[in-house]
C-alpha positions in Angstrom: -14.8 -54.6 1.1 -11.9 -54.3 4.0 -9.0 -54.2 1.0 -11.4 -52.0 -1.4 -11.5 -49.1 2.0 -7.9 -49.7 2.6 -7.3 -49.2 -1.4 -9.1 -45.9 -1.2 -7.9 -44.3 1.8 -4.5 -45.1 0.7 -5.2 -43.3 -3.0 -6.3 -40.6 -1.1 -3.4 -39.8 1.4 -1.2 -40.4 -1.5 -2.7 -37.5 -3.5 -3.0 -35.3 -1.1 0.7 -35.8 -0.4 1.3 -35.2 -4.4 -0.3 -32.1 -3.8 1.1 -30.9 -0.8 4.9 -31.6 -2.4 3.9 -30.1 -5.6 2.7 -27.0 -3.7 5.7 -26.9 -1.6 8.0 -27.1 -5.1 5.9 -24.0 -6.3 6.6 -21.8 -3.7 10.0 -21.9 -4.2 9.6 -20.1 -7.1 7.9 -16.2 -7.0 5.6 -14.2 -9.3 6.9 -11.3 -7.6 7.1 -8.3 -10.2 10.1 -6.1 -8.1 11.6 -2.7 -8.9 14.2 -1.2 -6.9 14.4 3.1 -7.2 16.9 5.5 -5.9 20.3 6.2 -4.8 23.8 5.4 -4.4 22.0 3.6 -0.6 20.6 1.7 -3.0 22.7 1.3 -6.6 25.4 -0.2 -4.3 28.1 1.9 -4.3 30.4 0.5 -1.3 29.0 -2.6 -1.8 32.0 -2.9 -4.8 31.6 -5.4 -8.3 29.5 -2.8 -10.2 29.3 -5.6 -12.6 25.3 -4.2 -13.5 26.2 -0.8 -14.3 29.5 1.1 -13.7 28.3 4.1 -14.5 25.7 4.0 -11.9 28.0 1.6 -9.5 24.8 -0.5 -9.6 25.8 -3.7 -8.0 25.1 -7.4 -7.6 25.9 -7.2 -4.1 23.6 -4.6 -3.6 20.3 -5.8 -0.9 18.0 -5.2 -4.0 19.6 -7.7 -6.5 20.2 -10.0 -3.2 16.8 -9.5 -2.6 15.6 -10.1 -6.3 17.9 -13.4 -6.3 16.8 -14.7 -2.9 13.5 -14.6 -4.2 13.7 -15.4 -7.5 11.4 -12.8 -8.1 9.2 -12.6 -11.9 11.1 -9.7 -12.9 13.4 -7.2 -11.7 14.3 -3.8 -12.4 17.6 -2.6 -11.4 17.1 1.6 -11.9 18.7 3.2 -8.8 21.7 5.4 -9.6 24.6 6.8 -7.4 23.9 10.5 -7.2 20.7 10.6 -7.6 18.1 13.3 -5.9 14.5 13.0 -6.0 14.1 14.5 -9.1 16.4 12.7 -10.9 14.2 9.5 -10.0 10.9 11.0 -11.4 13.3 11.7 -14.3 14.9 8.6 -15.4 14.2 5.8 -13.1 10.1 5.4 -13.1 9.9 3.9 -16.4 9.8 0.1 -14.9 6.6 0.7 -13.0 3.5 -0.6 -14.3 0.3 -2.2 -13.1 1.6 -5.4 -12.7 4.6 -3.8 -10.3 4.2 -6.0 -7.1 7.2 -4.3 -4.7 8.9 -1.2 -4.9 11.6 0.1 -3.0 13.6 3.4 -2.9 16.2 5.4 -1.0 16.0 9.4 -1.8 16.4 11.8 0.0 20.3 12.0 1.4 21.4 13.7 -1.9 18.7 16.3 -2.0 19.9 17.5 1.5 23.3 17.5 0.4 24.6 15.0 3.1 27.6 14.5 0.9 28.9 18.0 1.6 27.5 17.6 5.3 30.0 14.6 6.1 32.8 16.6 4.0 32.5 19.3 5.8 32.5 18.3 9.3 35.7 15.7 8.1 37.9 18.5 6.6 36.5 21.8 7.9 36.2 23.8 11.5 33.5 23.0 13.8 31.5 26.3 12.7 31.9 24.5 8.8 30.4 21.4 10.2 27.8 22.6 12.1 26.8 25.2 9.8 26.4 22.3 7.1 24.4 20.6 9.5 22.0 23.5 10.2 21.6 24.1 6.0 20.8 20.3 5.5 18.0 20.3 8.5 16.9 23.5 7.1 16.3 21.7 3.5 14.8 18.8 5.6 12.3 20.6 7.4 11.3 23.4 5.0 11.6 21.7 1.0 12.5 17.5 1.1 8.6 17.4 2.3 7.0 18.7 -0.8 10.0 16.6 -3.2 9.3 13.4 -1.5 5.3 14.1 -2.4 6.1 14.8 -6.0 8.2 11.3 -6.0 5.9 9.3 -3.9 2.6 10.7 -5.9 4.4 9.7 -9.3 5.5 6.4 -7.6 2.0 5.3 -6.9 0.8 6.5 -10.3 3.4 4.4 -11.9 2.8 0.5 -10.0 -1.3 1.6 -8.6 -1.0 -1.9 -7.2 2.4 -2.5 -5.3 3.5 -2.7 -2.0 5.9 0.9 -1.9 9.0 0.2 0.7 10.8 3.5 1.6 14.1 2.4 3.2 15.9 4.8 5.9 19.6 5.7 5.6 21.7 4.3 8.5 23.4 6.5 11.5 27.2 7.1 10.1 29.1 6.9 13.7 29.9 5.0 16.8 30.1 7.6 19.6 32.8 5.5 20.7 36.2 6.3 21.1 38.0 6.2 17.6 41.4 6.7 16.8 41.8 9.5 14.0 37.9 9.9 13.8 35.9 13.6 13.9 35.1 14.7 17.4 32.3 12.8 19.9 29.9 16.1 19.1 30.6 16.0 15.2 29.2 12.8 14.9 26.4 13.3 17.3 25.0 15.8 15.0 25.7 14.0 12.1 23.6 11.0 13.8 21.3 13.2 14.9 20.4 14.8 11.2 19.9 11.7 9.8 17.1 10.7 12.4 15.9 14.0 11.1 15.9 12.9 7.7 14.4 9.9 8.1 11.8 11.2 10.2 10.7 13.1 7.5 11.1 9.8 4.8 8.5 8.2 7.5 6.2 11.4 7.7 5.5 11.4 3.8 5.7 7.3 3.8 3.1 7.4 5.7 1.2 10.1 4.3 0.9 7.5 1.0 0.3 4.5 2.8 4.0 3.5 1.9 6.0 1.0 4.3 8.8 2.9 6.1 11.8 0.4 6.7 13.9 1.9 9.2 17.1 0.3 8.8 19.2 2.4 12.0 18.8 -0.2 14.4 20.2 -2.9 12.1 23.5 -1.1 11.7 23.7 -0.4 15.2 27.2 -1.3 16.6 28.4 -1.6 13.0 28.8 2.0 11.8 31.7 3.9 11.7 34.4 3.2 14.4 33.1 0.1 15.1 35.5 -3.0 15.1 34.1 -4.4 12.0 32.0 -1.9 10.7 29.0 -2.2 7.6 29.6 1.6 6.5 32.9 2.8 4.9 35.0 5.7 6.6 37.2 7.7 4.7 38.2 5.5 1.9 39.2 4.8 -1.3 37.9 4.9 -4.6 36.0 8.2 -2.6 33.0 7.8 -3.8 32.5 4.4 -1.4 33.1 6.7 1.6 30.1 6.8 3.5 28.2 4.2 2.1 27.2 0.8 3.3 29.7 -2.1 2.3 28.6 -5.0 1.2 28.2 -6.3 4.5 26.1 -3.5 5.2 23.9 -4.1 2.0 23.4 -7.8 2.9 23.4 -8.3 6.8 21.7 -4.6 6.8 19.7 -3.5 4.2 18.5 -6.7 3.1 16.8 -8.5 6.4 15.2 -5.2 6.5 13.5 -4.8 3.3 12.2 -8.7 3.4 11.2 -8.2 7.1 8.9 -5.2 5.3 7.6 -7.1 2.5 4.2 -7.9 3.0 
């Protein structure tokens, strides 16, 4: 009776240790359906290798594919595009979503306030140019991105009803340290500044569709331009990585962010 117990107990542990391994092996897959919307923030330009689309310098080392590989998510669509605006996303980028969409994530926002011509002009122009860049891009921030963020959000949710929607925050630019052959101390303040602005207002309508805002400002902090080993390009070439994350920025910055978000 004694060995029969023993026999028993022991089949017992040893299934429920079957179990517990083959649960274990299971989770290192995922049935994560993931689509990643938006920007250059997001394609990966800076991040270099555009080895998944050239056109749109969509990039393996950019926090979404790092994020789709680390997980070895279901399926993945790839659909953010450098350049984009808000409109060009409800264009030409919503047509992975579906019911079964799990996670989404996007970046929009920067282009439609024209930071481009914001940084260009407070690099190459007079203080007036820069300031007066700054005060047009707040303007759009303020009085127009709200209503184009609604329009993208609301066609987002109609897309994936069921997902988890991650807004991701664009990064301060600047150190406010001193910088040899950098724009002045109050140039980048204001740039710094204007994007808090703008991702105040990415939270704001986040929010407003019970979307996750990721605010990704403090990761880069003491890594932006001017640092010693910065995550965001300066002036550099090819021109169109200028300003963007790197791909230290996309994997040490972006990325811990958007899993840290993920529900």
């Amino acid at each position: 009776m004694i060995r029969r117990s023993c026999s028993t107990l022991f089949l017992i542990l040893f299934l429920l240790v079957s179990s517990s391994v083959a649960a274990g092996a299971a989770g290192t897959s995922s049935s994560l359906d993931y689509v990643a919307l938006g920007d250059s923030y997001s394609s990966g330009t800076g991040a270099g290798s555009y080895d998944l689309s050239f056109s749109c310098q969509r990039s393996s080392r950019a926090y979404p594919a790092r994020f789709a590989e680390e997980n070895a998510v279901q399926s993945f669509g790839f659909s953010a595009c450098s350049g984009a605006t808000s409109a060009d996303v409800r264009g030409s980028q919503l047509g992975s979503l579906s019911t079964g969409t799990d996670l989404v994530s996007v970046t929009s926002g920067g282009n439609d306030s024209g930071f481009v011509d914001v940084v260009v002009a407070c690099r190459t122009g007079t203080d007036q140019d820069c300031f007066s860049a700054l005060d047009t891009a707040e303007q759009y921030i303020a009085q127009t991105l709200p209503g184009e963020l609604d329009l993208l959000y609301s066609d987002i949710r109609a897309g994936a009803p069921n997902a988890q929607v991650v807004v991701l925050g664009y990064p301060r630019l600047y150190e406010t340290t001193t910088c040899f052959g950098a724009i002045s101390v109050e140039r980048r303040e204001r740039i710094n500044a204007t994007a808090d602005t703008l991702n105040s207002a990415l939270h704001g309508g986040a929010q407003a569709h019970g979307f996750t805002f990721a605010d990704v400002s403090p990761a880069f902090e003491g890594r932006r331009i001017c640092a010693s080993s910065p995550w965001i390009h300066g002036p550099t070439w090819p021109v169109s990585s200028s300003y963007h994350p790197n791909s230290g920025g996309h994997g040490y910055g972006y990325l811990p962010v958007l899993s840290g978000a993920v529900a």
